[in-house]
C-alpha positions as CSV (number, residue, x, y, z in Angstrom):
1,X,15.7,-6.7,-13.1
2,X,12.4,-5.6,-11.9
3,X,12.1,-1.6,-11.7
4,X,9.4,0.0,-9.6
5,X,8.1,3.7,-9.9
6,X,7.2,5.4,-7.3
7,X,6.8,8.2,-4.9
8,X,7.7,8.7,-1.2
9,X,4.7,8.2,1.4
10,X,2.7,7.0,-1.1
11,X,0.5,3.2,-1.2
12,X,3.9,2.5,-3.4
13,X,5.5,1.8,-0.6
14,X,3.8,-2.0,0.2
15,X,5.3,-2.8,-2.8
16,X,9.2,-1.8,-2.5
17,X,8.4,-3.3,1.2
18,X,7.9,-6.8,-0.7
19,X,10.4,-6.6,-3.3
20,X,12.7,-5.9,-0.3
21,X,11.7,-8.8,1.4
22,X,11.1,-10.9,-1.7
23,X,15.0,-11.0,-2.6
24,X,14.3,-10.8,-6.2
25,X,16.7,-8.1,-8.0
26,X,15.2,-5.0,-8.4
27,X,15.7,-1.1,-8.8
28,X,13.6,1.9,-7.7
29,X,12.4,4.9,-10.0
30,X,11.5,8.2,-7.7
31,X,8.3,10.3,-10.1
32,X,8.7,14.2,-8.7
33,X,4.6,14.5,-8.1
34,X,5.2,18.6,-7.0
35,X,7.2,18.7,-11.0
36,X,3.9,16.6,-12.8
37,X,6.1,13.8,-13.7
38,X,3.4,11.3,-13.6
39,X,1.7,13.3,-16.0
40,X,4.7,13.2,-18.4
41,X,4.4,11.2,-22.0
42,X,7.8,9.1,-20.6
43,X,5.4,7.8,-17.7
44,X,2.3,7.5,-19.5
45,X,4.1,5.4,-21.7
46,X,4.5,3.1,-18.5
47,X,1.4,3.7,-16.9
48,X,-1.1,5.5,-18.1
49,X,-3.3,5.8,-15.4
50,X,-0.5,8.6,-14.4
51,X,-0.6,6.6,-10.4
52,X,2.2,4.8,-8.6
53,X,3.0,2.5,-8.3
54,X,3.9,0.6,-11.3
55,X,6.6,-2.2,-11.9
56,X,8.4,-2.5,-14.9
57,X,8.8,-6.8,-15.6
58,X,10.6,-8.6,-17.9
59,X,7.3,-8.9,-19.7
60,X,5.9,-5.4,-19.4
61,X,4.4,-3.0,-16.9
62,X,2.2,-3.8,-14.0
63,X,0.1,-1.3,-11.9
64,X,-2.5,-1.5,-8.6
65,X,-0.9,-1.8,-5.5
66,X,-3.0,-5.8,-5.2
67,X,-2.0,-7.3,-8.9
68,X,1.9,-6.4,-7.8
69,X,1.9,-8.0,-4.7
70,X,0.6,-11.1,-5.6
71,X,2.9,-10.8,-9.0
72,X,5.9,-10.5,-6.4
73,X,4.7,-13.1,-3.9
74,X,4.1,-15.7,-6.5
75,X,7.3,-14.6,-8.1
76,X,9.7,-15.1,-4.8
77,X,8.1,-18.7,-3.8
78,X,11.0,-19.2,-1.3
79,X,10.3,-15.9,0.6
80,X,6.7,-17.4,1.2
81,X,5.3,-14.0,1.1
82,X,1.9,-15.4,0.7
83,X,-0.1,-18.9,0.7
84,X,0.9,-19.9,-2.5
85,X,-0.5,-23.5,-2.0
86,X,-3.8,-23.0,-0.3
87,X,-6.1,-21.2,-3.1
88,X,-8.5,-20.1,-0.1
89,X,-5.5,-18.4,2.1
90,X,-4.5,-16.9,-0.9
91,X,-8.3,-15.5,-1.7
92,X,-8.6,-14.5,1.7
93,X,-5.2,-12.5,1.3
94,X,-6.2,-10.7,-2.2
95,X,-10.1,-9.9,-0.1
96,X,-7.5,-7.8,2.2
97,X,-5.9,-6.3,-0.5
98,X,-8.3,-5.4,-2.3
99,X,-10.5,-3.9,0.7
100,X,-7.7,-1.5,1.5
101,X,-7.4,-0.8,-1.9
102,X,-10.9,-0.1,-3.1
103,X,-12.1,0.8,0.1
104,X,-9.2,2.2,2.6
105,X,-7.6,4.0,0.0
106,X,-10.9,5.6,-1.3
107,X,-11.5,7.1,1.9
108,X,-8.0,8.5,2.8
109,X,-8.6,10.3,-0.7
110,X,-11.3,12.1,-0.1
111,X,-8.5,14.1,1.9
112,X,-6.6,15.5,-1.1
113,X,-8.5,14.3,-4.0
114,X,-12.3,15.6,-3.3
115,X,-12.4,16.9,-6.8
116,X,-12.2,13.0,-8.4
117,X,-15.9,13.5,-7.2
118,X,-17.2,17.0,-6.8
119,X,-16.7,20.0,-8.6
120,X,-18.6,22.1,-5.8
121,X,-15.9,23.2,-3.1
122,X,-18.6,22.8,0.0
123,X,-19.2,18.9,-1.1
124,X,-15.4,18.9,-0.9
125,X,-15.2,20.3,2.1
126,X,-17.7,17.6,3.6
127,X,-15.7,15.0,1.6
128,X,-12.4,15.9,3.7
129,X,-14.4,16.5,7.3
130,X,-15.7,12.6,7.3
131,X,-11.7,11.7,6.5
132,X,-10.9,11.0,10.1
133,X,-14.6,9.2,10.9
134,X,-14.2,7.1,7.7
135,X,-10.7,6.0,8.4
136,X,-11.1,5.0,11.9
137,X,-14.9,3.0,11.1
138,X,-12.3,0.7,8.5
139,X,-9.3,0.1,11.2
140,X,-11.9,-0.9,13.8
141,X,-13.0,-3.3,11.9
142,X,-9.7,-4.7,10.7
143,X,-8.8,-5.2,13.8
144,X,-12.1,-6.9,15.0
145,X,-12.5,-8.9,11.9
146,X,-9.5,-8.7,9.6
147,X,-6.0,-8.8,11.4
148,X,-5.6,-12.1,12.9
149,X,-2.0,-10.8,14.7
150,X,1.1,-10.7,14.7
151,X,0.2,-10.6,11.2
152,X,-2.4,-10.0,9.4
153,X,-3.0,-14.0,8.5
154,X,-1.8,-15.0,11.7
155,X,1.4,-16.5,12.0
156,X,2.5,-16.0,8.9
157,X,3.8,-12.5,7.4
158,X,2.7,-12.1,3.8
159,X,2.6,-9.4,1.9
160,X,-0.5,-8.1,3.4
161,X,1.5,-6.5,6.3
162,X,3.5,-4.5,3.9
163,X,0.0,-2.8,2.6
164,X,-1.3,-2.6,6.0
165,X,1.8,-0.8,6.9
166,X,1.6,1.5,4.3
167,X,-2.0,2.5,5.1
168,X,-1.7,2.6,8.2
169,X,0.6,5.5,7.8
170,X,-1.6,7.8,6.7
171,X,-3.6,7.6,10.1
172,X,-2.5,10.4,12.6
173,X,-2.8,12.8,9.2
174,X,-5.6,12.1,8.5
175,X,-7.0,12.7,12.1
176,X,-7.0,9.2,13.5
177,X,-5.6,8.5,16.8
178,X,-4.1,5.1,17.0
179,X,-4.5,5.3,20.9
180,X,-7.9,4.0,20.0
181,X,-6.1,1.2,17.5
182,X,-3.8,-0.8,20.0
183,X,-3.2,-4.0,17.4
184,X,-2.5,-1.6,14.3
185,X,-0.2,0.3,16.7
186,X,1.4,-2.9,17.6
187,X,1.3,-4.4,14.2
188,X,3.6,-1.1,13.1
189,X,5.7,-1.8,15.5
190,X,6.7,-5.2,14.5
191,X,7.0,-3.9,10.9
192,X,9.2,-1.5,12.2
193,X,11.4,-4.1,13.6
194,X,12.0,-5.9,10.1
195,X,14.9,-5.6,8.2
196,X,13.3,-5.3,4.7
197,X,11.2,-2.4,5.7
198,X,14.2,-0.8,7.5
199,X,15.7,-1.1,3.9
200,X,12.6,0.2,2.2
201,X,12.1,3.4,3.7
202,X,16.1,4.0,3.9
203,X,15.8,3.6,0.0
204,X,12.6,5.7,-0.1
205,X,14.5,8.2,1.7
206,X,17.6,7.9,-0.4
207,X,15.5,8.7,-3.5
């Protein structure tokens, strides 16, 4: 039984999204950010990087959003969550991954987490005003470059629609309009429309 920790709207949602559609057995573990509990020694224990997500395997803990994806995907073979057997579709997958990750991610932070990089309140400020700017320069160019449609390798779904998803999320808060972003509008749509992520956010819900 795999157990994933995690906290609502968060970039831990890409991964219950794929262990819903994975059908492997698994149980979910809600951390109470407003109460610190992913500052607690319990947690720590688990992750130490005090971040969701992290699932809890058979052989120990796993955390970033792209290492448990792929972990899932390789572990579900059947669900064919990703290009197990072509070594370039599956580097081209973890590239995605790992530019909304390193990159999306990072810039949708500068929101709510300036002070990872500034102490001085103005640079924060600045930080949180090129939010919307940086946001919208990334989805323009995964959809010119990067989202293939329907999904994001085509015609195949893969885990890489459950991050996009997730990210995609964030936009209208953090000032983007997806007016301007007619394929990531669609794209959320379709997810919208699949069982497993139906399930996910129910459970997220559900706590």
């Amino acid at each position: 039984m795999l157990t994933l920790y995690y906290a609502p709207k968060t970039c831990a949602r890409a991964s219950h999204i794929a262990l819903a559609e994975s059908g492997l057995p698994y149980r979910t573990q809600r951390l109470n950010f407003a109460e610190g509990e992913q500052r607690q020694p319990a947690y720590l224990a688990i992750n130490p990087k005090g971040r969701v997500p992290a699932l809890v395997t058979e052989r120990g803990p796993l955390t970033e959003t792209p290492a448990i994806l792929a972990f899932i995907a390789q572990s579900a073979p059947a669900a064919r969550l990703a290009p197990l057997d072509d070594p370039f579709g599956f580097a081209q997958l973890q590239a995605f991954n790992t530019y909304l990750c390193s990159t999306v991610h990072v810039a949708h932070a500068h929101r709510f987490r300036g002070a990872r990089w500034a102490d001085d309140v103005e640079a924060q400020q600045s930080m949180q005003r090129k939010v919307a700017s940086n946001m919208r320069e990334c989805f323009e160019l995964i959809e010119a470059q990067m989202l293939r449609g329907p999904w994001v390798l085509g015609e195949q779904y893969s885990v890489a629609d459950a991050y996009l998803y997730t990210i995609a999320g964030w936009l209208e808060g953090d000032g983007v309009d997806l007016a301007g972003l007619p394929a990531t509008r669609a794209h959320r749509e379709r997810m919208e429309q699949r069982p497993a992520v139906q399930k996910a956010l129910a459970e997220e819900a559900a706590g």
